[in-house]
N, C-alpha and C positions, 0 to 999 in steps of 0.2 A: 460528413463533418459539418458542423454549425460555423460559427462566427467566425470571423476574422481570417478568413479564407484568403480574402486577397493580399495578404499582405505575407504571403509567401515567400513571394521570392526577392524584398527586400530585407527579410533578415537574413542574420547569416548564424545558424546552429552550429556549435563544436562540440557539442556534447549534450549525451541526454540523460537524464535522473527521472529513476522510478520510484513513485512507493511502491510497496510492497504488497502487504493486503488488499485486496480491491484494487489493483490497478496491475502489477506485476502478473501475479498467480491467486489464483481464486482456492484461498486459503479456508473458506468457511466450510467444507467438508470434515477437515482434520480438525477446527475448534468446537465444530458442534459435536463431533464424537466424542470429546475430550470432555465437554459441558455435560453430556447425557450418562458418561459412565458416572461423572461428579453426583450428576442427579439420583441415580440409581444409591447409588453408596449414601445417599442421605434417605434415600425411599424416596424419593418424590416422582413422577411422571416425569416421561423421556418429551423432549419439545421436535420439535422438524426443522429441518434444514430449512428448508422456505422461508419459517416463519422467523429463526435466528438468521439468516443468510444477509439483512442490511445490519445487523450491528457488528459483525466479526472482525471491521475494522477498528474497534472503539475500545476494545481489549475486554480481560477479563471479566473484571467485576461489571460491566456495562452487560456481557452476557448472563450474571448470572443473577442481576438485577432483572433484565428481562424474561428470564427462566420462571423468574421465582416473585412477581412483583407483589407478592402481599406478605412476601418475608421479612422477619427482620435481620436488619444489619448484620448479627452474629450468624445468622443463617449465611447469607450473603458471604462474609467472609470466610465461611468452612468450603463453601460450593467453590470460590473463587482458588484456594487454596489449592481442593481436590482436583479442579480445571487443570491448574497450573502441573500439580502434579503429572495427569494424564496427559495430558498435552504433550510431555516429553517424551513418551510415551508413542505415540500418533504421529508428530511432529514430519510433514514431509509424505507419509501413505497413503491419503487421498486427495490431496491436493493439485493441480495443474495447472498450466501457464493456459493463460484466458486464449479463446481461439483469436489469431492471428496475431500473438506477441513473438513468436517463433521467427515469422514471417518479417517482424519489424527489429527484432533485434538480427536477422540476416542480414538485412538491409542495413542498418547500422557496418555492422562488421563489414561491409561488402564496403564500404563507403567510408573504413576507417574514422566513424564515427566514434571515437570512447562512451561508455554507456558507465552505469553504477545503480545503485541504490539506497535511498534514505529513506528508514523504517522508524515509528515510535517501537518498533517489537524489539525487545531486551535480545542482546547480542545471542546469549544463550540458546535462545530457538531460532534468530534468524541465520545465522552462519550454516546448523543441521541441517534447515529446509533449503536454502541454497544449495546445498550440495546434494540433497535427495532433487532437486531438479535439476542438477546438471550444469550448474551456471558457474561455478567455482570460477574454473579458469577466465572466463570470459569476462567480469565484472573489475573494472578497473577502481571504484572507491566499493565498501559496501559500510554504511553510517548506521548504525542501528540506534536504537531509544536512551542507551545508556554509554554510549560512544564521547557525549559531550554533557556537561553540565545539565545541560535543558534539552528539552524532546521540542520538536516543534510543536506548536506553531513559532517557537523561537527560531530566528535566523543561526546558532551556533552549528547545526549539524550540516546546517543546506553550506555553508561557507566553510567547514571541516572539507566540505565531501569536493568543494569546488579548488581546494588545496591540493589535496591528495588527484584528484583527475589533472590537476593544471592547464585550467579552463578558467576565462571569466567569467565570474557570474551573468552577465548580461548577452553571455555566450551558450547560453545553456538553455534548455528547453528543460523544465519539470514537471514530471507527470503522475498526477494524486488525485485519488476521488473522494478527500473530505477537505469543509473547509479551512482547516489548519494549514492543511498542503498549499493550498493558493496563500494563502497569508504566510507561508516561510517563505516559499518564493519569490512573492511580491517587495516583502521585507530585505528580502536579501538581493533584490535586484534579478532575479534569473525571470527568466519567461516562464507562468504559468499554463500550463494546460489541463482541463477540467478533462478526466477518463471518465465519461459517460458511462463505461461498457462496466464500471465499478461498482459497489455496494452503498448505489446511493438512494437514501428512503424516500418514501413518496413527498413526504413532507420536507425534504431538503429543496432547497433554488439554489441552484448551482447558477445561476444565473445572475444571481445576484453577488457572488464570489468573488473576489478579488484577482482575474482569471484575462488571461489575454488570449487564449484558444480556446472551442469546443472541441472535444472528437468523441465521434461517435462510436466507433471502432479505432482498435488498432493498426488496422488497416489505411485509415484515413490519415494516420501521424506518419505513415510511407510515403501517403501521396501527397501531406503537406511538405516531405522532408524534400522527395522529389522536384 
């Protein structure tokens, strides 16, 4: 774990919020299936997980702008379409929870910690994938993109989701690997923490984010929690 290590055990955490994409469960398996069947259905070449794996937090059309960058628009918008379509599709069958989120949401439960999730991804796919991994029961708020007026980086979902847990914000620890996340958080008063272990591009500074933890792992938000 990076920064702000020492200031552990003067706060006091009641609760913790995940995004979802890149931070929860490493969803970019099931979008890039979802993007490549799109791609076939227009004829175009199938791309790699690799090389789509930093933008599958950023949603559709950000994928199929990078699939396809010398397309146009209406192109763009038939891929993003077919995506969505497929996606439903996919949604949940190759996806899993990042190694040692298991571990940290234990430790939560062990510790009567309340946990949730606040997602920009439309209620529709997140609720399915939720439940293809198993989380239903255990997830005290779950906020998706279309849950509130605004998707973050607006404060409306992060303060929904701090309602519904009945936690205060400045009680809360959020955990997102883009900068919209640190900026709802910040916004909203909760504690920021930057998920290293997420879908963040070379070209990103997380560091410069509007963030009051590092972690490297999920592991390290145990032995900050500890």
């Amino acid at each position: 774990m990076t920064s702000h290590c020492e200031q552990a055990s003067r706060v006091s955490i009641k609760a913790v919020l995940f995004d979802l994409d890149g931070t929860l469960a490493d969803t970019a398996p099931d979008l890039v299936a979802a993007l490549n069947m799109s791609l076939a259905e227009l004829g175009y070449p199938q791309v790699s997980q690799e090389a789509m794996r930093h933008i599958a937090s950023d949603g559709s059309m950000a994928l199929a702008k990078a699939a396809l960058p010398e397309a146009s628009e209406e192109v763009h918008l038939k891929a993003q379409h077919l995506l969505l379509k497929f996606y439903t599709d996919v949604n949940g069958q190759f996806c899993r929870l990042f190694a040692g989120i298991a571990e940290l949401l234990e430790h939560l439960n062990h510790q009567g910690i309340p946990f949730g999730i606040v997602t920009n991804k439309p209620a529709r796919y997140t609720r399915p994938l939720i439940a293809a991994l198993g989380l239903t029961p255990s997830m005290k708020t779950v906020i998706s993109g279309d849950s509130t007026l605004y998707p973050k980086p607006h404060t409306a979902p992060m303060l929904l989701a701090a309602q519904q847990i009945e936690c205060q914000c400045q009680e809360i620890l959020y955990l997102g690997d883009a900068e919209r996340d640190l900026i709802a958080a910040r916004g909203s008063g909760m504690l920021g923490g930057v998920a290293l272990w997420g879908y963040i591009r070379a070209t990103d500074t997380p560091e410069n984010w509007p963030s009051d933890y590092h972690f490297d792992s999920p592991l390290d938000v145990v032995k900050f929690l500890r």
